[in-house]
MARFI-450466 format. One record per residue (C-alpha): residue number from 1; residue in one letter; x, y, z. Coordinates in pm, 1 decimal, padded with zeros to 6 digits. Layout:
N
> NUM | a | X | Y | Z
...
This chain:
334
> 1 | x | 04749.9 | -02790.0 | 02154.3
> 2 | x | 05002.4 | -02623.1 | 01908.3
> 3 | x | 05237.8 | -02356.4 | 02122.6
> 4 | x | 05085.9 | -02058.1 | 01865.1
> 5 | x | 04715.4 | -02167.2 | 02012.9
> 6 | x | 04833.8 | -02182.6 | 02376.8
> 7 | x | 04975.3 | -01789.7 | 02335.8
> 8 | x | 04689.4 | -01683.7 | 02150.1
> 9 | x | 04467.7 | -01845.8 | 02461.6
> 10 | x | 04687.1 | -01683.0 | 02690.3
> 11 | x | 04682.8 | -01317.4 | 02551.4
> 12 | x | 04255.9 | -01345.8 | 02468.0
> 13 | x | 04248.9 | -01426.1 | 02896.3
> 14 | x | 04515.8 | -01173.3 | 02975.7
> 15 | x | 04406.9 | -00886.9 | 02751.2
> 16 | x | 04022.4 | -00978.4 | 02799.3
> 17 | x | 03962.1 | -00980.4 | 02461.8
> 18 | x | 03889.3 | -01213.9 | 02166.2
> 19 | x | 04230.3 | -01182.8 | 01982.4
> 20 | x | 04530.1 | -01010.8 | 02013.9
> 21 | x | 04406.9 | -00739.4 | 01783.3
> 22 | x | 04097.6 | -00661.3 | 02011.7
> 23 | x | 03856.5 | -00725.0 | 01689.6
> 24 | x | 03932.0 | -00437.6 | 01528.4
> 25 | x | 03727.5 | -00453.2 | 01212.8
> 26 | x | 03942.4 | -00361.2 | 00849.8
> 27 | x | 03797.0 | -00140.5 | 00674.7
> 28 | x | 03578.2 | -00239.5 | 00371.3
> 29 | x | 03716.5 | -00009.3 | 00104.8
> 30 | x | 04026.0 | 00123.3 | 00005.8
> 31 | x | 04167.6 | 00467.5 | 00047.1
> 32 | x | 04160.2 | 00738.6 | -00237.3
> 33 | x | 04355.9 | 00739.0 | -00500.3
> 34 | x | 04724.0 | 00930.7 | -00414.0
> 35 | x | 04683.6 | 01305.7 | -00497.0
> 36 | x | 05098.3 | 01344.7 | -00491.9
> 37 | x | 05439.6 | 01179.5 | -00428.9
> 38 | x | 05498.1 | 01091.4 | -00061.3
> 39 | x | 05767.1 | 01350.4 | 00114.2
> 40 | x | 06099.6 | 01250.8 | -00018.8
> 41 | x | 06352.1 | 01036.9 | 00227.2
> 42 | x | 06698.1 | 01312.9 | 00288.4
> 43 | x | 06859.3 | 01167.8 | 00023.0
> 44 | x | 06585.0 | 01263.9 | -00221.8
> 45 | x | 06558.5 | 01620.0 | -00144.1
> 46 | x | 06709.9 | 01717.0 | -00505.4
> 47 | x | 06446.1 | 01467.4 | -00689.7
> 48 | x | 06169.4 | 01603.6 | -00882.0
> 49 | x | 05818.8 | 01514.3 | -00721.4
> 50 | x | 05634.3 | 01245.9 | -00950.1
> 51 | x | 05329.5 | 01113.7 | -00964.9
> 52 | x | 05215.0 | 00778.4 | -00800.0
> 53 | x | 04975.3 | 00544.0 | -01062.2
> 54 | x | 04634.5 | 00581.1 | -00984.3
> 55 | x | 04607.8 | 00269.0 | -00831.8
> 56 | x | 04785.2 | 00378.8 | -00503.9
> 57 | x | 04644.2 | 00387.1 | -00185.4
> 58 | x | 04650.9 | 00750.1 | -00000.4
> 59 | x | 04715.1 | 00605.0 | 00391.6
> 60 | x | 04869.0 | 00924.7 | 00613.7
> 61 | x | 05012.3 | 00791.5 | 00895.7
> 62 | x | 04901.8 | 00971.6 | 01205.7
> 63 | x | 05209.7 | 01031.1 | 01498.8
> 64 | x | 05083.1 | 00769.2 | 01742.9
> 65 | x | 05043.2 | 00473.1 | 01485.5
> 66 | x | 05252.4 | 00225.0 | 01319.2
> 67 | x | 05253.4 | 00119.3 | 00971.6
> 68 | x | 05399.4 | -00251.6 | 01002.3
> 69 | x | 05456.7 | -00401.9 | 00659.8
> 70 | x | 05512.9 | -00800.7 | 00645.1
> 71 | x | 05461.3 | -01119.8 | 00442.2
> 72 | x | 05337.7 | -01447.4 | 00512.1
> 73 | x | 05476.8 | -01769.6 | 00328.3
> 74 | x | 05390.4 | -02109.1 | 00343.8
> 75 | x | 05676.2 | -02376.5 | 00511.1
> 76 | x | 05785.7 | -02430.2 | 00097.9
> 77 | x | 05829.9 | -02059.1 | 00109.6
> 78 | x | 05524.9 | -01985.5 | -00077.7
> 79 | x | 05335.0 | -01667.0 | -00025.5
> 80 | x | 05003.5 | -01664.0 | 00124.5
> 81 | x | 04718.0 | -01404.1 | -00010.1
> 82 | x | 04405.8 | -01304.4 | 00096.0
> 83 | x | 04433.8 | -01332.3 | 00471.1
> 84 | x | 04209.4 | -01169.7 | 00673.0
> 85 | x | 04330.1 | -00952.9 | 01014.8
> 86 | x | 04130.5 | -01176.2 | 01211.4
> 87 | x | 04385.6 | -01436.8 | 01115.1
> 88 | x | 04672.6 | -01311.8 | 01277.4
> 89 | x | 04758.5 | -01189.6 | 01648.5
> 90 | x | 05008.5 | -00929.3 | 01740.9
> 91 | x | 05152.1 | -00765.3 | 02073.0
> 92 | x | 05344.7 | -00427.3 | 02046.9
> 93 | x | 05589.5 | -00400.8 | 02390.8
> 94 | x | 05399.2 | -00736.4 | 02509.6
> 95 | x | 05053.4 | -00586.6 | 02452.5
> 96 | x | 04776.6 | -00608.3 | 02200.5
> 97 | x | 04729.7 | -00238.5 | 02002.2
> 98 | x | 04459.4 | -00010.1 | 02172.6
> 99 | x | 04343.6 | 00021.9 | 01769.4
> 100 | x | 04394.7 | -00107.9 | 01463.1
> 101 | x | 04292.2 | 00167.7 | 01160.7
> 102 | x | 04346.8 | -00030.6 | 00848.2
> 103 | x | 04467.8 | -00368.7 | 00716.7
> 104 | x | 04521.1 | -00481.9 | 00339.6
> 105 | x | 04703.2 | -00743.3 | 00129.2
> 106 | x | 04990.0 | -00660.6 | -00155.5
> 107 | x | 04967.1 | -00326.9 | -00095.9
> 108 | x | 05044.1 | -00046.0 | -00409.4
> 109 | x | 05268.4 | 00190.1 | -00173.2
> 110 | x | 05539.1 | 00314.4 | -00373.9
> 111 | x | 05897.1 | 00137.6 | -00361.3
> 112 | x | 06236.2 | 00311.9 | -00190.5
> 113 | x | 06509.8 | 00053.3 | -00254.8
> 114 | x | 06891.1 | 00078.0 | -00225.2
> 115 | x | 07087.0 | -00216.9 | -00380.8
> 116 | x | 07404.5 | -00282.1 | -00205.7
> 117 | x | 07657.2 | -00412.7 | -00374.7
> 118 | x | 07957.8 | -00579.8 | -00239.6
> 119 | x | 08304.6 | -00415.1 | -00443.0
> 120 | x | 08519.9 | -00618.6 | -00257.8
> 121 | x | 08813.0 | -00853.3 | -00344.5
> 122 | x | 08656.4 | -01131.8 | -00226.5
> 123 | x | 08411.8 | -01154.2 | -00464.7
> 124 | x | 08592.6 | -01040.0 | -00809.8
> 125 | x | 08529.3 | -01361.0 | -01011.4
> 126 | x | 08170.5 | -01328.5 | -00930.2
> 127 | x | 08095.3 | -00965.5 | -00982.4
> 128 | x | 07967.5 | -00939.6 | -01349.3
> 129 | x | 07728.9 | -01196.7 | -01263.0
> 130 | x | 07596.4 | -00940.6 | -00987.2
> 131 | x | 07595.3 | -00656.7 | -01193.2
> 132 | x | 07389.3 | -00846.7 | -01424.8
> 133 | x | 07104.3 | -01011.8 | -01193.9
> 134 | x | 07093.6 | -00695.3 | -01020.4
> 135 | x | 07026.4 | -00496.2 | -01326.9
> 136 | x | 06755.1 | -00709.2 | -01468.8
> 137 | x | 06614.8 | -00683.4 | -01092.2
> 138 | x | 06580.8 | -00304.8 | -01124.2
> 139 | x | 06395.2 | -00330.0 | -01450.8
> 140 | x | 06129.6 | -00588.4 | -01309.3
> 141 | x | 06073.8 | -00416.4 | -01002.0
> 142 | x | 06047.0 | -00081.8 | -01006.3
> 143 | x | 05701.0 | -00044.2 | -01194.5
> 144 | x | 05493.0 | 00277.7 | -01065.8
> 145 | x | 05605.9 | 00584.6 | -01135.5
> 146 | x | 05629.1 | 00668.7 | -00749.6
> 147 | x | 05878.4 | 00383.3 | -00716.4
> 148 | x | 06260.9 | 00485.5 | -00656.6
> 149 | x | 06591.9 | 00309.0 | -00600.5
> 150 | x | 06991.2 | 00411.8 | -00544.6
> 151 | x | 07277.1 | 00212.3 | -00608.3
> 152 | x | 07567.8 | 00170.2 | -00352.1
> 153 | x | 07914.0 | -00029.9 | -00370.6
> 154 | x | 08084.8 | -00102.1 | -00118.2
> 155 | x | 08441.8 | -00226.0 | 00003.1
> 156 | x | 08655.9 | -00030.5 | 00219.6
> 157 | x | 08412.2 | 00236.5 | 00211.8
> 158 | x | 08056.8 | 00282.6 | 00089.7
> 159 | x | 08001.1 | 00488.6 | -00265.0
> 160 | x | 07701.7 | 00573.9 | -00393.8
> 161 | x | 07698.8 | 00556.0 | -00752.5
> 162 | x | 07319.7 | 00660.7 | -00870.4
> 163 | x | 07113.9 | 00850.6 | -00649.0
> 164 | x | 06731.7 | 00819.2 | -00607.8
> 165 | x | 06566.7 | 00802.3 | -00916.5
> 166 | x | 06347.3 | 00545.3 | -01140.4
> 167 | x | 06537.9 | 00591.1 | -01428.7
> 168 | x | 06700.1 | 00251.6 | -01580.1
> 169 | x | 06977.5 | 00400.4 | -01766.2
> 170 | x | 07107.2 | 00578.2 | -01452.4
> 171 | x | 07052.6 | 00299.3 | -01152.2
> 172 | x | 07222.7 | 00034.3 | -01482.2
> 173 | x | 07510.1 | 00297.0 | -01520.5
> 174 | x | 07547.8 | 00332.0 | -01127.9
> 175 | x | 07575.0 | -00090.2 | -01126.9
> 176 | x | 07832.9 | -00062.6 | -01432.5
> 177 | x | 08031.6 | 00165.9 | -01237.6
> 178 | x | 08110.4 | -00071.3 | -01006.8
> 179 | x | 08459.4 | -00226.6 | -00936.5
> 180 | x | 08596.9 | -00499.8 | -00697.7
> 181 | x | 08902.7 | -00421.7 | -00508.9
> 182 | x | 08987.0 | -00304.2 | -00101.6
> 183 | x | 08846.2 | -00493.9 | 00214.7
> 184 | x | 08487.0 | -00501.9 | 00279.3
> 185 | x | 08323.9 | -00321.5 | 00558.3
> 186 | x | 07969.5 | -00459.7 | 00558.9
> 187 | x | 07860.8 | -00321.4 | 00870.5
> 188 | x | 07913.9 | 00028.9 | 00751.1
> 189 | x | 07799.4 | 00031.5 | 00413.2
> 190 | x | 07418.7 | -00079.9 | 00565.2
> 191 | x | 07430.9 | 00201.6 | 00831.8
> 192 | x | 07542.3 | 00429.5 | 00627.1
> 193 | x | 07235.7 | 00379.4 | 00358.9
> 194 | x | 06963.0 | 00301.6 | 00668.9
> 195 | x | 07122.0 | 00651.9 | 00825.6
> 196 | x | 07165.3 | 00906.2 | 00473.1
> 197 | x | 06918.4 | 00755.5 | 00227.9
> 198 | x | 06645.3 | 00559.5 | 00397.0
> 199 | x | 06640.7 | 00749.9 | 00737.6
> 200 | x | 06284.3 | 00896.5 | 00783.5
> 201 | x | 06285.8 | 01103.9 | 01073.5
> 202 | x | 05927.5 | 01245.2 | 00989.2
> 203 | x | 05589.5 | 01126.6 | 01104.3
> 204 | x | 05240.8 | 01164.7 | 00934.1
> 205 | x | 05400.8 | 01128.3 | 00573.4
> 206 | x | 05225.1 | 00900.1 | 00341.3
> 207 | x | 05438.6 | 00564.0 | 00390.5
> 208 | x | 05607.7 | 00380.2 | 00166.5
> 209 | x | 05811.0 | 00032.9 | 00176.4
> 210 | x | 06169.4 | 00049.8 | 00252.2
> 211 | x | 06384.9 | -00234.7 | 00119.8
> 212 | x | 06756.6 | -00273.1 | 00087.0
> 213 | x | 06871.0 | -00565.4 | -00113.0
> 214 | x | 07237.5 | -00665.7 | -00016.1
> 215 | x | 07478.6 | -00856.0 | -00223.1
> 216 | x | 07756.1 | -00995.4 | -00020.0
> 217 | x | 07933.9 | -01301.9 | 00085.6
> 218 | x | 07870.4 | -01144.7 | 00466.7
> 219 | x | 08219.7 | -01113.0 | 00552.4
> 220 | x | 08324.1 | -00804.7 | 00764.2
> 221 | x | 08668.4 | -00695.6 | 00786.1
> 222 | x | 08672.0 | -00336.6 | 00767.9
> 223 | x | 08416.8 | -00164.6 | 00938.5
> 224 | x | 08401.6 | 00110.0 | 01228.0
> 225 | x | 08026.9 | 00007.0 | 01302.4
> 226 | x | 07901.4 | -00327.9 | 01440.7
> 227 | x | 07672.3 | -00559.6 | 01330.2
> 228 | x | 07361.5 | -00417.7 | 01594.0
> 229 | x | 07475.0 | -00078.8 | 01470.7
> 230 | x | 07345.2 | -00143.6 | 01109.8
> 231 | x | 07064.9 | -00362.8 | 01285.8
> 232 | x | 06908.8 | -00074.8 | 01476.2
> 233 | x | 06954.2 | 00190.7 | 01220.5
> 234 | x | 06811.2 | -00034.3 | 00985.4
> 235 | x | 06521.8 | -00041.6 | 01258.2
> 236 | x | 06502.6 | 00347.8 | 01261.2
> 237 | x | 06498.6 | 00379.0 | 00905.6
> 238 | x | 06177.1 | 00120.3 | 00912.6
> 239 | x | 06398.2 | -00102.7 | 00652.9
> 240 | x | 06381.4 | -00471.4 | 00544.3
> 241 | x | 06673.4 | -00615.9 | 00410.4
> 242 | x | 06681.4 | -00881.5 | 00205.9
> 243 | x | 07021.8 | -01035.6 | 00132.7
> 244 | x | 07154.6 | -01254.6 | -00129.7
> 245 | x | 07440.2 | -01460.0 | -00004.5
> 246 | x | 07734.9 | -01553.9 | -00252.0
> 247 | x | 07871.4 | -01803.9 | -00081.0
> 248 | x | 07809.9 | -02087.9 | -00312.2
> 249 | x | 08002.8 | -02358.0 | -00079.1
> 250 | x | 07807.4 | -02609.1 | 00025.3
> 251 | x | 07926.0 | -02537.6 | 00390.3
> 252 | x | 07722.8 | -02243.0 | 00558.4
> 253 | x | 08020.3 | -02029.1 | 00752.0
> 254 | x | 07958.4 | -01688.9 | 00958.5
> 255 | x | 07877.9 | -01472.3 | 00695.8
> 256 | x | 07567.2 | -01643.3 | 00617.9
> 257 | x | 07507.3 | -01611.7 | 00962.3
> 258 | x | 07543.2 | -01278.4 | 00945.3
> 259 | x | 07303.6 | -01217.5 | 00680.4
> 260 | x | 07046.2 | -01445.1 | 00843.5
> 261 | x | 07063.4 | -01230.1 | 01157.4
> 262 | x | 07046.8 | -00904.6 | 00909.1
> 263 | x | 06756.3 | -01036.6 | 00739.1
> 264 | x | 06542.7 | -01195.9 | 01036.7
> 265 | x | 06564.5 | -00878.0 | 01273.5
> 266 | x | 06420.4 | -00650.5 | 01014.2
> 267 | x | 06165.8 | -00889.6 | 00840.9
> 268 | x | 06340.9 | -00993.6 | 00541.9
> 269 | x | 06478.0 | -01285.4 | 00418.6
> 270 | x | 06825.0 | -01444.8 | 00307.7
> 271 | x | 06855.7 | -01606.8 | 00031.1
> 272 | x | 07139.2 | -01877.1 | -00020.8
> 273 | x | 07179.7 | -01951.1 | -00432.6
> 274 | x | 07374.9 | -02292.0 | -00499.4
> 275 | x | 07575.2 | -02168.6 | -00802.2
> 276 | x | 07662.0 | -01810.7 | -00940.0
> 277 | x | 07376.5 | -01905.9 | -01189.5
> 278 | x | 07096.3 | -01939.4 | -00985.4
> 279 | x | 07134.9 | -01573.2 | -00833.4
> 280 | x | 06857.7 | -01415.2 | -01036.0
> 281 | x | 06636.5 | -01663.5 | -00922.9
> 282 | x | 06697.9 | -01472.3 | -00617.8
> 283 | x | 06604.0 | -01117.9 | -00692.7
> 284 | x | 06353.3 | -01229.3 | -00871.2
> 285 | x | 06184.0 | -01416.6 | -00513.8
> 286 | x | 06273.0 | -01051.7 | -00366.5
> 287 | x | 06062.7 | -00902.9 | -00610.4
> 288 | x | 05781.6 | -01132.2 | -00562.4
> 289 | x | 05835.4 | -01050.6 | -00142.0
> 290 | x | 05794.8 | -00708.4 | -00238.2
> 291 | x | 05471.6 | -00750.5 | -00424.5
> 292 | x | 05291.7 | -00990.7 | -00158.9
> 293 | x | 05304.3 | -00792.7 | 00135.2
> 294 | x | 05058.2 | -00745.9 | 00402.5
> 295 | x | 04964.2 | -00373.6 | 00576.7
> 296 | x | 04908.8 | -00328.3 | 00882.3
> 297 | x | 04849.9 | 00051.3 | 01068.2
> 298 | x | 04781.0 | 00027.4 | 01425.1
> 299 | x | 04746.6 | 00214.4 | 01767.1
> 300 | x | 05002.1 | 00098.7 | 02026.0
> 301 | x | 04848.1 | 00038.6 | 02351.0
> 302 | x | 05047.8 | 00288.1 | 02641.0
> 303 | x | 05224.7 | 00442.3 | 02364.2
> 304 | x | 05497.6 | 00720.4 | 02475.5
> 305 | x | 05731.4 | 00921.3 | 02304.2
> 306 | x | 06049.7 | 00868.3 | 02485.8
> 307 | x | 06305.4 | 00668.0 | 02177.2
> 308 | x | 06282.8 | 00368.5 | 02348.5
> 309 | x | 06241.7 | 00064.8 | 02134.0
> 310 | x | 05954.1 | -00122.8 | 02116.4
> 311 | x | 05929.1 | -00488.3 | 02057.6
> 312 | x | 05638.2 | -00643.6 | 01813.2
> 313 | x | 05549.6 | -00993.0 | 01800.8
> 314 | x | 05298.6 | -01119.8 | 01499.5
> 315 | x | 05217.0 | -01414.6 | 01396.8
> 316 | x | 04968.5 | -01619.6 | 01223.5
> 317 | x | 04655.5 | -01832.4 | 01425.4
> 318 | x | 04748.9 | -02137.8 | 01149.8
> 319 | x | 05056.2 | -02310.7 | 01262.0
> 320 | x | 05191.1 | -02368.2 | 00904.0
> 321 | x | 05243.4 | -02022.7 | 00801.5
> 322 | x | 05533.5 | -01823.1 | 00873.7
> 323 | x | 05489.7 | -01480.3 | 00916.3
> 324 | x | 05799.1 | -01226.2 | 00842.0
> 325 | x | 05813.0 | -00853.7 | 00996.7
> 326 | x | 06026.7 | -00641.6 | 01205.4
> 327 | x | 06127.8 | -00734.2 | 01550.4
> 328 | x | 06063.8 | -00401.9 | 01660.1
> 329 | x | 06090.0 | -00017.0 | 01610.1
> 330 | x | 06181.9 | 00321.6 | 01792.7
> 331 | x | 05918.2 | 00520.8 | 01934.7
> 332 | x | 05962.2 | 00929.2 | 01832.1
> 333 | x | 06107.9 | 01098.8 | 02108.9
> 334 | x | 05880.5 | 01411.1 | 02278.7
């Protein structure tokens, strides 16, 4: 008996229930259409609303419930559709969810993206390279009309260069702004965009997926904030990061390690390209995460309002998926 069947045993006899989500059925149809843009993160408050396609799901999120976005891939990394709820099993601070409200695959919800770049020294010889796979990332990924994006650089201190908006010419000029030079402070640069641009302090909003994509070789030397600093914010901010690591030694040193850890604790992914080539290869596998995503809104079971931090485990009833989500979130305080 595989360790995932021995859990899911254990929490059916210690919950009393079939599964870990207590057989909550999904719901048959989808939402309604969006009737308007979801409430703007703080560092859109000066963008104009726009319209979501017609294709995108209205899902409010009420102030008890949590909308947990993840993916599920194959062990050759390839993503996994049309899974049902009943195929998956999920504890929120070590106990299955008194509810779960709704559950689809790929969802439509509208995209809020900061690219991070990394302006260092360190990686001068490599930076038009970046600015070009990062570009042609933007233009294949942001498709709806409710999608947005910002572009940040970042070595001694972060800069934003092109605020929200879903307008190629400015998030390209923002990239080609970009110049390498100063130390890098990492740490900063990811609490600083979880904290001012993807921070959404707000409950009951329509949600939306948060996603930073971070281009760096991992390497801190500058920072006032520590690595579980930009961790938990990230947390707060409900944010996935997925990081591209340009490393390209064949040796794996503590900035990968670094972006692993980033990556893993907010359900993203690191990616590790062997040459300066193959790094659009990359963005384009974090555009394809961002398009094959489960969602999952659910009622936590004893759920208070104090700030503390909740853990969630989920994972999948067949032992050769791998399921990828957030380890956790923060409750709203009273």
């Amino acid at each position: 008996m595989t360790r995932n069947f021995r859990l899911a045993a254990f929490v059916a006899c210690a919950l009393g229930i079939p599964s870990a989500f207590a057989q909550q059925p999904a719901p048959s149809t989808a939402p309604a259409p969006a009737a308007q843009q979801p409430a703007a993160t703080p560092g859109a408050a000066q963008q104009p609303p726009a319209q979501a396609e017609d294709t995108t799901p209205t899902l409010v999120i009420q102030v008890d419930e949590v909308n947990l976005i993840f993916t599920v891939t194959d062990k050759k990394g390839a993503f996994i559709p049309n899974l049902k709820q009943s195929d998956f099993a999920l504890l929120d601070d070590q106990k299955a969810p008194s509810h779960v409200r709704y559950f689809a695959q790929q969802t439509n919800l509208p995209l809020r993206v900061g690219i991070l770049v990394d302006a260092s020294t360190s990686i001068r010889s490599r930076f038009q390279f970046e600015q070009q796979a990062a570009n042609e990332f933007l233009l294949q990924v942001l498709k709806a009309r409710g999608d947005r994006a910002f572009v940040m650089g970042f070595d001694s201190t972060p800069t934003i260069t092109a605020d929200w908006t879903n307008n190629f010419d400015l998030l390209g000029t923002g990239i080609n702004k970009l110049r390498p030079g100063g130390g890098t402070a990492l740490y900063d640069a990811v609490y600083t965009a979880c904290r001012d641009k993807l921070l959404d302090v707000s409950r009951g909003q329509d949600p939306v997926r948060r996603a930073i994509v971070l281009v760096t070789d991992g390497n801190d030397n500058q920072s006032r904030a520590y690595l579980d600093d930009a961790i938990k914010m990230c947390q707060r901010a409900e944010t996935i990061v997925y990081a591209i690591s340009t490393n390209w030694t064949p040796s794996r040193g503590k900035g990968d390690q670094i972006l692993e850890k980033l990556a893993a604790d907010t359900g993203g992914q690191a990616f590790f390209p062997p040459s300066i080539d193959e790094i659009g290869v990359s963005f384009d596998s974090i555009g394809e995460a961002l398009r094959s995503q489960y969602l999952l809104t659910y009622t936590p079971a004893d759920f208070k309002r104090d700030g503390s931090f909740r853990p969630i485990y989920l994972y999948a009833f067949n032992p050769r998926y791998q399921v990828r989500t957030k380890k956790g979130y923060f409750s709203p305080r009273q």
